[in-house]
C-alpha positions as CSV (number, residue, x, y, z in Angstrom):
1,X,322.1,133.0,88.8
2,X,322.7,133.7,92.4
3,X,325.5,135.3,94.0
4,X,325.9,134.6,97.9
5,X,327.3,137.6,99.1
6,X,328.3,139.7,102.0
7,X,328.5,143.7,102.2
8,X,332.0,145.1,102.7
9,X,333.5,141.9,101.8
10,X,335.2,140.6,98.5
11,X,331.9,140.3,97.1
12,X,332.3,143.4,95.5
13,X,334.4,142.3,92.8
14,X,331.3,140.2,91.7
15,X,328.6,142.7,92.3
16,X,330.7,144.8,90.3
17,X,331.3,142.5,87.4
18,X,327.8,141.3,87.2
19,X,326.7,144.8,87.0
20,X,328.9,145.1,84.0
21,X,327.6,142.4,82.4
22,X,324.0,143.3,83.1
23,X,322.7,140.0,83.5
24,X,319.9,139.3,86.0
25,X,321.0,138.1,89.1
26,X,319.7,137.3,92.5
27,X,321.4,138.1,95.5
28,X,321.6,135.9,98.9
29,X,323.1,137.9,101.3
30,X,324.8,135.9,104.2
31,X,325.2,137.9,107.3
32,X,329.1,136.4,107.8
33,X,329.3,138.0,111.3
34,X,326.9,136.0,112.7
35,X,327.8,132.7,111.2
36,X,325.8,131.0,108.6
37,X,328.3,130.4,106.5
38,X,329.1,127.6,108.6
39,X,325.5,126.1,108.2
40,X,326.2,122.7,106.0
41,X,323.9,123.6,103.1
42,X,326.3,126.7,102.8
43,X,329.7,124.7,103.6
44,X,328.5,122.5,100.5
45,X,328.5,125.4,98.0
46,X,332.2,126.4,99.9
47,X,333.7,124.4,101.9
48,X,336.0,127.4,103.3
49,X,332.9,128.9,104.5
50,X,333.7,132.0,102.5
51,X,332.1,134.7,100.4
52,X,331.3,135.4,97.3
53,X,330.0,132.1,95.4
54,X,328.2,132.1,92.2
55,X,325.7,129.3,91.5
56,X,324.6,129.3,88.0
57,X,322.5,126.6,87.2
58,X,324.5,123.2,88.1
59,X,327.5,125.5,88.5
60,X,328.7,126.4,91.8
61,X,332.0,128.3,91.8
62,X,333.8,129.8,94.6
63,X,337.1,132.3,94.8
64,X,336.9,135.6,93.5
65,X,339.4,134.8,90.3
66,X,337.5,132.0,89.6
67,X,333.7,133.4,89.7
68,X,335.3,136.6,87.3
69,X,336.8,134.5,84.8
70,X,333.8,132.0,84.7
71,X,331.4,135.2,84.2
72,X,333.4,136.5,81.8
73,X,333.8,133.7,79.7
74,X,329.9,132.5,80.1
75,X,328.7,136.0,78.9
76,X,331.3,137.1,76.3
77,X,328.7,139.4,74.4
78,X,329.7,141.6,77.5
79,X,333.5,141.5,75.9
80,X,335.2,141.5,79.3
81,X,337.8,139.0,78.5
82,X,339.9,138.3,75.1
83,X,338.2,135.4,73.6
84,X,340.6,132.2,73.4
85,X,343.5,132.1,71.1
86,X,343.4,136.0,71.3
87,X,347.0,136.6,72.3
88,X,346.1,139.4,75.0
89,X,344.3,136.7,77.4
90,X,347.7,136.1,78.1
91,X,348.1,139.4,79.9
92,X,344.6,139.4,81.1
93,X,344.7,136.2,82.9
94,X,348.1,137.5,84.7
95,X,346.1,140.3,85.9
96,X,342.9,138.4,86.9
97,X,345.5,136.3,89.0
98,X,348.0,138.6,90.2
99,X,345.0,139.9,92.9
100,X,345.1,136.8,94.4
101,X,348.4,135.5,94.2
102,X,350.3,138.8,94.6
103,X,348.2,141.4,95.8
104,X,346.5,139.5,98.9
105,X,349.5,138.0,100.3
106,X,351.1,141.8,99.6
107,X,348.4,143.0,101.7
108,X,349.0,140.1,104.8
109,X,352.5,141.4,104.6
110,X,351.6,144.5,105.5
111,X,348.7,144.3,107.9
112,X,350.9,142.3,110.1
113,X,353.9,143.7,109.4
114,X,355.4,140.1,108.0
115,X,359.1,140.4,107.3
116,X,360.1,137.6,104.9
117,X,362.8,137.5,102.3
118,X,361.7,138.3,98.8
119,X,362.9,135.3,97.4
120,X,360.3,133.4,99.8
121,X,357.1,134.9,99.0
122,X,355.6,134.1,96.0
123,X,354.5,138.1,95.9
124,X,358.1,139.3,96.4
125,X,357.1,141.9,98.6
126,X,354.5,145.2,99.4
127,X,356.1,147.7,97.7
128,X,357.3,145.5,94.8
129,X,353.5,144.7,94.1
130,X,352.6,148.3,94.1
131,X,355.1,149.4,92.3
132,X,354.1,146.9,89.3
133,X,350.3,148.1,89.5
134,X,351.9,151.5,89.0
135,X,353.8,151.1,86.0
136,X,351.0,148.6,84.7
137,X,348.6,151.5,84.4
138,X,350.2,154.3,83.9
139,X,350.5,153.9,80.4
140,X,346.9,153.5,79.6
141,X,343.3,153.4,80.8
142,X,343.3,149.9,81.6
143,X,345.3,147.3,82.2
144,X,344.7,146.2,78.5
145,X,345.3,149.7,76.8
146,X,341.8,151.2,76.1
147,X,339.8,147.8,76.7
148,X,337.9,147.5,80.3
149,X,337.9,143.8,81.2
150,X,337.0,141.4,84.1
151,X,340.9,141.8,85.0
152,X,340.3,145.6,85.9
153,X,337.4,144.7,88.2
154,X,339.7,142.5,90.3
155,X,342.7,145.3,90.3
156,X,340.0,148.2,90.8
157,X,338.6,146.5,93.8
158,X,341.9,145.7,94.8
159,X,343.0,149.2,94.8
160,X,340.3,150.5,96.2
161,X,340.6,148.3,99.2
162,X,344.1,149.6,99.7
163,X,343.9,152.9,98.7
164,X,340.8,154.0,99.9
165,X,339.0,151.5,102.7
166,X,342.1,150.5,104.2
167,X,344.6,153.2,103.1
168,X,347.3,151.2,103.0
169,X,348.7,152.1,99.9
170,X,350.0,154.9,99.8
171,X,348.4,157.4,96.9
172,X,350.1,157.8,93.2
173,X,349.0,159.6,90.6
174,X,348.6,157.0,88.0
175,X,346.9,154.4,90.8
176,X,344.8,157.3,92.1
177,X,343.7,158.1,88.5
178,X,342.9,154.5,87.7
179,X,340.7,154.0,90.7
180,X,338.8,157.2,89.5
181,X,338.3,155.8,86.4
182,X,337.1,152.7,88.1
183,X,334.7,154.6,90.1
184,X,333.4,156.4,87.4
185,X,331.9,153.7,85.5
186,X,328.3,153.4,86.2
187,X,328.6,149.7,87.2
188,X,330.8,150.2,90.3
189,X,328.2,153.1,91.5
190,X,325.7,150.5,91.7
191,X,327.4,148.0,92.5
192,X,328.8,150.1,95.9
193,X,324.7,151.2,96.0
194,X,324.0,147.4,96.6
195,X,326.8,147.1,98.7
196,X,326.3,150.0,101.0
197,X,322.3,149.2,101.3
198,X,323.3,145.6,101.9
């Protein structure tokens, strides 16, 4: 497998993930500042031109959500997803696609201070989507109870852009604890190792 990548991007949800799995992997870093993801070989892996993408094999898969739940699902000895016909992938999939669905566009909205009517964005608003990551783990360790899954690395990252790199949300205790418990698992210490280094 190869993951083409780029340091302090959205890559880290998949550097994290793959370090969960524990699964060799090699790493193509793309220096996105300077433009080669705009070279055609790359624009034919993603034609956005953006990181991370996965190539496993004859796969090529692109979009954070996507790449997690395809890793997920290839390696399921690494039980980060309910297997199909469990009736918790339900909830799991919500979460692996409330990141990009709510929680970016809740993020636009407030980095440029974008006023639209609830009723017109599909994440309702900033503080609604915080306030549901609140209540979604306050309860437990995870978003599924006491099961880690793929679903918590794209919430953890999440959260740790806004909470920590962009400090945009504003700290709770129950999202405060959570990302703690997401940086205490040994897979997101290397995974931030590779990223820093990168």
């Amino acid at each position: 497998m190869q993951l083409y990548w780029a340091p302090k991007t959205r890559s880290i949800r998949i550097l994290w993930l793959l370090e969960e799995i524990g699964r060799p992997y090699e790493r193509v870093t793309l220096d996105i500042r300077n433009g080669p993801q705009t070279d055609p070989d790359f624009l034919r892996l993603n034609p956005m031109g953006k990181v991370p993408v996965l190539v496993d094999g004859e796969a090529v898969v692109s979009e954070s959500g996507a790449i997690v739940a395809y890793l997920a699902d290839r390696f399921p000895e690494a039980r980060l997803a309910p297997p199909l016909g469990d009736p918790r992938r339900g909830q799991y999939l919500k979460w692996l696609f409330f990141s990009g669905n709510c929680i970016e566009g809740a993020f636009a909205e407030k980095f440029g201070n974008l006023k639209l009517p609830e009723s017109a964005a599909g994440w309702g608003s900033f503080e609604r989507v915080v306030d549901v990551l609140e209540r979604a783990v306050a309860d437990g360790s995870w978003l599924q109870g006491e099961t880690f899954t793929a679903a918590d690395v794209m919430i953890g990252a999440d959260l740790h852009f806004g909470m920590v790199a962009f400090r945009i949300i504003e700290p709770r205790p129950a999202l405060t604890a959570y990302v703690e418990r997401c940086q205490a698992r040994p897979a997101w210490t290397r995974a931030m190792a590779i990223d820093e280094a990168g």
